[in-house]
N, C-alpha and C positions, 0 to 999 in steps of 0.2 A: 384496397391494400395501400398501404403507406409506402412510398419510393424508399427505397432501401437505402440512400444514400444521402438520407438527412441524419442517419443514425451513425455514431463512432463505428471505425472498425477496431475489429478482433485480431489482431496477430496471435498465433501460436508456434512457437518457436520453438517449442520442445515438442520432440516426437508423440505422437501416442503411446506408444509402447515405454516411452520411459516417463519416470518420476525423478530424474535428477538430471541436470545435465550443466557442463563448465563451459563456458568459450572464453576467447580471447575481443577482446573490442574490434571492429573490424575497421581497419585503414582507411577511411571514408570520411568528408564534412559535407556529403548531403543532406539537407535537412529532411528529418521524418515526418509525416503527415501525424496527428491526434490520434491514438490508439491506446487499447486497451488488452493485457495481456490478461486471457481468463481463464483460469481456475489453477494457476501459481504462483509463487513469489518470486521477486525480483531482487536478487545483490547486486551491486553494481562496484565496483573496487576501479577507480581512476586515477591510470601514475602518469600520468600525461595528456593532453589537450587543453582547448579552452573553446570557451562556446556559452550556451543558455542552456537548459534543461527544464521544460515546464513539465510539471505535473498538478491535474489540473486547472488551477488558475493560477499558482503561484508560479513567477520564473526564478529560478535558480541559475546565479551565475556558478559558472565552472572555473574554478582552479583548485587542478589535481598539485599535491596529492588529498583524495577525498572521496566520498561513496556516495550510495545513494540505496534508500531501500523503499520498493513498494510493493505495496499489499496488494490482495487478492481483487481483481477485478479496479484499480484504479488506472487514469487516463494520462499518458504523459508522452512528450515528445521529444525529439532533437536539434537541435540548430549548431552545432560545431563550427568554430571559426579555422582551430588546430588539429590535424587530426588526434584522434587518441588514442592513447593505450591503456589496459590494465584487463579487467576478467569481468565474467557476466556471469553468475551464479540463476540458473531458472530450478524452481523447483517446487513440487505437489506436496501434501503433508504427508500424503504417504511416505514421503522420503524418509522422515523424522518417527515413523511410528513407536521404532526403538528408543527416541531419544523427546518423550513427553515434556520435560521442563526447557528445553528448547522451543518445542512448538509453540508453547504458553507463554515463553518471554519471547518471540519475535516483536510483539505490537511493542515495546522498549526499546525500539530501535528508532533511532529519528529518521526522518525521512530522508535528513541530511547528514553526512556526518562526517567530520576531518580526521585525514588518516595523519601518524606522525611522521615526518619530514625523516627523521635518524631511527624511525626501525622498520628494520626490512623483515621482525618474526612473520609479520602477516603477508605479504609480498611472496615470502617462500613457501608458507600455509600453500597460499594459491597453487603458484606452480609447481608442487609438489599434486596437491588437487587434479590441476590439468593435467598434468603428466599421468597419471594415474587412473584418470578418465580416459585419454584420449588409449591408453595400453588396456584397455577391457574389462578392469579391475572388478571384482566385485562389490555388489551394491551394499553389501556390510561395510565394506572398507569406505567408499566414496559415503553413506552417509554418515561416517564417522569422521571425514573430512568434515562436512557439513556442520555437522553440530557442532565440531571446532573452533569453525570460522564464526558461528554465530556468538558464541562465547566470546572468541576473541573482541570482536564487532561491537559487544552490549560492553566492553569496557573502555570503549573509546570515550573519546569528552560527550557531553552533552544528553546522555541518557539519563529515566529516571533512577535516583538513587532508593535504597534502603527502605524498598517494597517486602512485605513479610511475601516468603513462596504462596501461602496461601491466599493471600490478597492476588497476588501475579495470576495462578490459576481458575480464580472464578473470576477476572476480570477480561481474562484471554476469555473465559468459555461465554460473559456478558457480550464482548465485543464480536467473537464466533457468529452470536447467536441473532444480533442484530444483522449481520453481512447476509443472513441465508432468510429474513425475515420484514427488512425492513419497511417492505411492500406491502406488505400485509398487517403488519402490528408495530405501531406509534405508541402503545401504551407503557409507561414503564411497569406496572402492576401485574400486565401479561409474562413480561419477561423474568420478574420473580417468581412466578408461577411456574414456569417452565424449568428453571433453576431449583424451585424446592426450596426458597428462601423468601423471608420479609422485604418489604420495598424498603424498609428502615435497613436492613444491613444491605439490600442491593445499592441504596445511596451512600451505603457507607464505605462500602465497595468502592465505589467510583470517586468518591472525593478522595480518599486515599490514594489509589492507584491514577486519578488523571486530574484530581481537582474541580472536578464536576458532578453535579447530578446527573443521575442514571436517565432522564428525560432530557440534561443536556448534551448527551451521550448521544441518545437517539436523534436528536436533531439535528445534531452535530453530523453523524451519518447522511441523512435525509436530505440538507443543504449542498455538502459535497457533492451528491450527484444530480442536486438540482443545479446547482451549479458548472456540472461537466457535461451539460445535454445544453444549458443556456452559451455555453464555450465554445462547445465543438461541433454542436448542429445545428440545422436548420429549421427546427419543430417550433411551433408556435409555440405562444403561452401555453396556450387550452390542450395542447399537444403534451407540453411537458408535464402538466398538472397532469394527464391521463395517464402518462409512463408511472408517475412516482403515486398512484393509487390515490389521489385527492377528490374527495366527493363532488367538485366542481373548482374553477379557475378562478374564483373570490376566495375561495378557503387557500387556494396555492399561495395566491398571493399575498394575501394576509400573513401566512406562514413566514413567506422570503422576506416579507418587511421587517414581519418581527427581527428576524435574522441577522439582517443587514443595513435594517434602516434604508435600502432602496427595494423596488417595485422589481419583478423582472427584468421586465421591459427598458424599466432605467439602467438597471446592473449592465445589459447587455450592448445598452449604448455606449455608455462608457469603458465597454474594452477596448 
């Protein structure tokens, strides 16, 4: 058995028993260890602080006002210089079941994103949210909060524009489909398969909605978490090759060069 403590940890920060849940940022500039929240999403809404924010590899310098949103199962941490404030939105898809064309535009959201300095609509969204959460409100009402703030959120600067719905929804269900799969199927030809559609409209799909092929799609996945086990643990090459399902430790690595133009082992040197 592999020492349990070369692998990232798991935080879970929403109860079991719930699918939604609002906090407040908590008064603190300790820095976080590398984690990864699984099996919900992350809003992050910041009206104050200043610090770093890595997710992943990239760091993100902080200056509120500003968000942050991460997906299902991605790695990120905290280093705060100021404390901060603002909300923490966690939440499961079940939240959203009433509210499908929300679910489908989350991936629209950047991972970064600047809130406006002169309006406070979203700001009172929240705490309106929190207040409402924290009084027992019903789960109809809270994820109609929810699906509010997401709305709000996809209109901020920097999201994509002028995606037809129907491009939005089979590229949420492409991107869905690699997250719960990507261990096991690299091929893009499986994945229209699974969809019920040609590799010619599943690329058509993806150059549309992300500017890539559906195999760059998948890679694009694939690197990310080879990337966040090369970051944040202590696993060998042959080690990580074994996580992300590579037939041996030459085919990994040919893969991350393609990628990167570095070897693993170079990548890792150089953080």
């Amino acid at each position: 058995m592999q020492n349990e403590t070369k692998f990232i940890g798991t935080k879970n920060k929403i109860e079991l028993d719930l699918i939604l849940k609002i906090t407040k940022m908590k008064p603190v500039i300790k820095p976080t260890k590398p984690h990864r929240h699984q099996g919900y999403h992350e809003l992050i809404f910041l009206s104050k602080g200043s610090g770093q924010h890595t997710v992943g590899n990239q760091v993100h310098e902080v200056f509120p006002p500003m968000g942050f949103y991460l997906n299902l199962g991605q790695v990120h941490c905290w280093d705060f210089s100021k404390i901060p404030e603002g909300f923490v939105i966690l939440f499961k898809e079940d939240a959203l079941t009433a509210y499908p064309r929300a679910l489908s535009n989350l991936y629209r959201i950047n991972e970064k994103f600047k809130l406006p300095r002169n309006e406070d609509a979203l700001m009172n969204m929240l705490h309106l949210f929190y207040n409402d959460f924290k009084n027992g409100e019903h789960m109809e009402l809270l994820s109609a909060h929810l699906n509010a703030i997401i709305y709000k959120t996809l209109h901020l600067p920097h999201h994509t524009e002028n995606i037809h719905p129907n491009v939005v929804d089979e590229f949420s269900l492409f991107k869905r489909l690699i997250n719960e799969n990507y261990l096991q199927i690299k091929n893009a030809d499986e994945y229209a398969n699974l969809m019920h559609i040609s590799i010619r409209k599943l690329n058509q799909i993806s150059r549309e909605a992300a500017g890539s092929t559906a195999i760059e799609v998948i890679r694009e996945r694939i690197l990310i978490e080879a990337k966040n086990l090369l970051t944040h643990t202590s696993l060998s090459v042959n080690e990580v090759a074994f996580q992300l399902n590579f037939s041996d430790a030459s085919n990994f690595i040919k893969f991350f060069k393609s990628q990167t133009t570095l070897t693993p082992s170079e990548y890792r040197s150089k953080l």
